[in-house]
N, C-alpha and C positions, 0 to 999 in steps of 0.2 A: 439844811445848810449848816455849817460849823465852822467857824472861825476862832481862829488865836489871835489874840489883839493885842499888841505887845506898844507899851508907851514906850517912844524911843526918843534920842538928842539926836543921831541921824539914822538914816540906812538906807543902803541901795540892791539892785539886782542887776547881775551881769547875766550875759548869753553868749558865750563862746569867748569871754575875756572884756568882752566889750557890756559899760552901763548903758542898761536898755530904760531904768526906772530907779530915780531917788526920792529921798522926805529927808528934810530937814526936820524942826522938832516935830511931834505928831504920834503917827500912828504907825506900824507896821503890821499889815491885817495879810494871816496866812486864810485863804478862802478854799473850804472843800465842798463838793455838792456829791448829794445821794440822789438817788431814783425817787422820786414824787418831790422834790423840792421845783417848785415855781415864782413868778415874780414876783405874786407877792412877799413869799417869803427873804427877796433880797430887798425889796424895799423894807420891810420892816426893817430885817437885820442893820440896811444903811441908816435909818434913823436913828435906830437905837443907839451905836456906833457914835453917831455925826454927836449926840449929845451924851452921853455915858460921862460923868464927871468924874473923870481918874485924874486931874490935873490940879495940881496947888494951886490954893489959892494964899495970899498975904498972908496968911495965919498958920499955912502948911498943911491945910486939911485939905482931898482931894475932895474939889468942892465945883470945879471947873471942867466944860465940855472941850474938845477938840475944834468946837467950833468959837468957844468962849475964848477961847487961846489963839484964835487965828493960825492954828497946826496944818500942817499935809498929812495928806496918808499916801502910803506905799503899799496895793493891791497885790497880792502876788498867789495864787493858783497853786494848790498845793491837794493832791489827790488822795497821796499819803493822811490825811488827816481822819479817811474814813478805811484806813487798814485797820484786820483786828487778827491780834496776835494770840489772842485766846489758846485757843490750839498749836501743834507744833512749835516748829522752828523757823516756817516763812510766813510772813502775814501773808492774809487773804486781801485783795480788795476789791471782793462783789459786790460789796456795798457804794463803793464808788459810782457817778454817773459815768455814763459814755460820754464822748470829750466832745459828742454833738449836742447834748445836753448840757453838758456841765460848763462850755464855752462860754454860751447865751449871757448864761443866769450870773458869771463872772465879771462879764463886761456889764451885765444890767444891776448890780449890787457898786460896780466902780461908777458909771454912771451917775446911781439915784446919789452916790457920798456928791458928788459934782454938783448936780440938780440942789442940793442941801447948802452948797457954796464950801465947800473943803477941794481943796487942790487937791487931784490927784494924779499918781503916775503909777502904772502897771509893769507885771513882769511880760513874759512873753510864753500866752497859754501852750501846755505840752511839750516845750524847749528846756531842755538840761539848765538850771539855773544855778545859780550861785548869790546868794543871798545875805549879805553885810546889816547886822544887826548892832546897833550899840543903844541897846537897852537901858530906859532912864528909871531909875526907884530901885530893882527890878519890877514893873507894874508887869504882871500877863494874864489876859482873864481870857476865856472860853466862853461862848457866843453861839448857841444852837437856835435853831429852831425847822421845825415845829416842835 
């Protein structure tokens, strides 16, 4: 799995014009999954995530977790994250799960952030989305594993 983790002051996701899924301050976590990626690897990822101290603390050092900060996250599904542009002029992306795979593992990485006690709200898996980002620092960090 690979995530972009982006500290935001808000963001939402729309689906046809209409917000399907917001955060207020927090997280905006773009979620890709590849072939052999399993639960456990969303649970890790959501811990890691739930506590990663990218947030100011009184001194201005990012010293603070998402959960230390009482933040939301905004899950949002994104396939593109395991295109590879290597070659040519169109990215490939084999590397991507089938979306009966990659669904599962989507909703059980939003989930385990929930189970951790972080609000969240998702986009709408496989739907044309439109995604409102207002990105705080700019913080964006990348999020693989295994």
């Amino acid at each position: 799995m690979r995530l972009v983790i982006q500290r935001v002051a808000r963001a939402s996701v729309a689906v046809a014009g209409e917000i399907v899924g917001r955060c207020g301050r927090g997280l905006c976590i773009l979620v890709g999954v590849t072939s052999g990626d399993a639960n456990q690897d969303a649970d890790w990822l959501a811990e890691k995530t739930a506590n990663l101290r990218i947030f100011e603390d009184e001194a201005g050092k990012m010293n603070r977790s998402l959960l230390e900060v009482g933040g939301d996250a905004l899950v949002v599904s994104q396939f593109t994250l395991y295109g590879d542009a290597r070659k040519g002029r169109r990215p490939s992306f084999a590397d991507a799960a089938p979306p009966a795979q990659a669904a599962p593992l989507v909703m059980r990485y939003a989930n385990a952030l929930r189970l951790l006690g972080v609000p969240v709200e998702t986009g709408v898996f496989g739907a044309m989305m439109q995604v409102e980002i207002h990105n705080d620092g700019p913080v964006t960090l990348i999020l693989e594993r295994p």
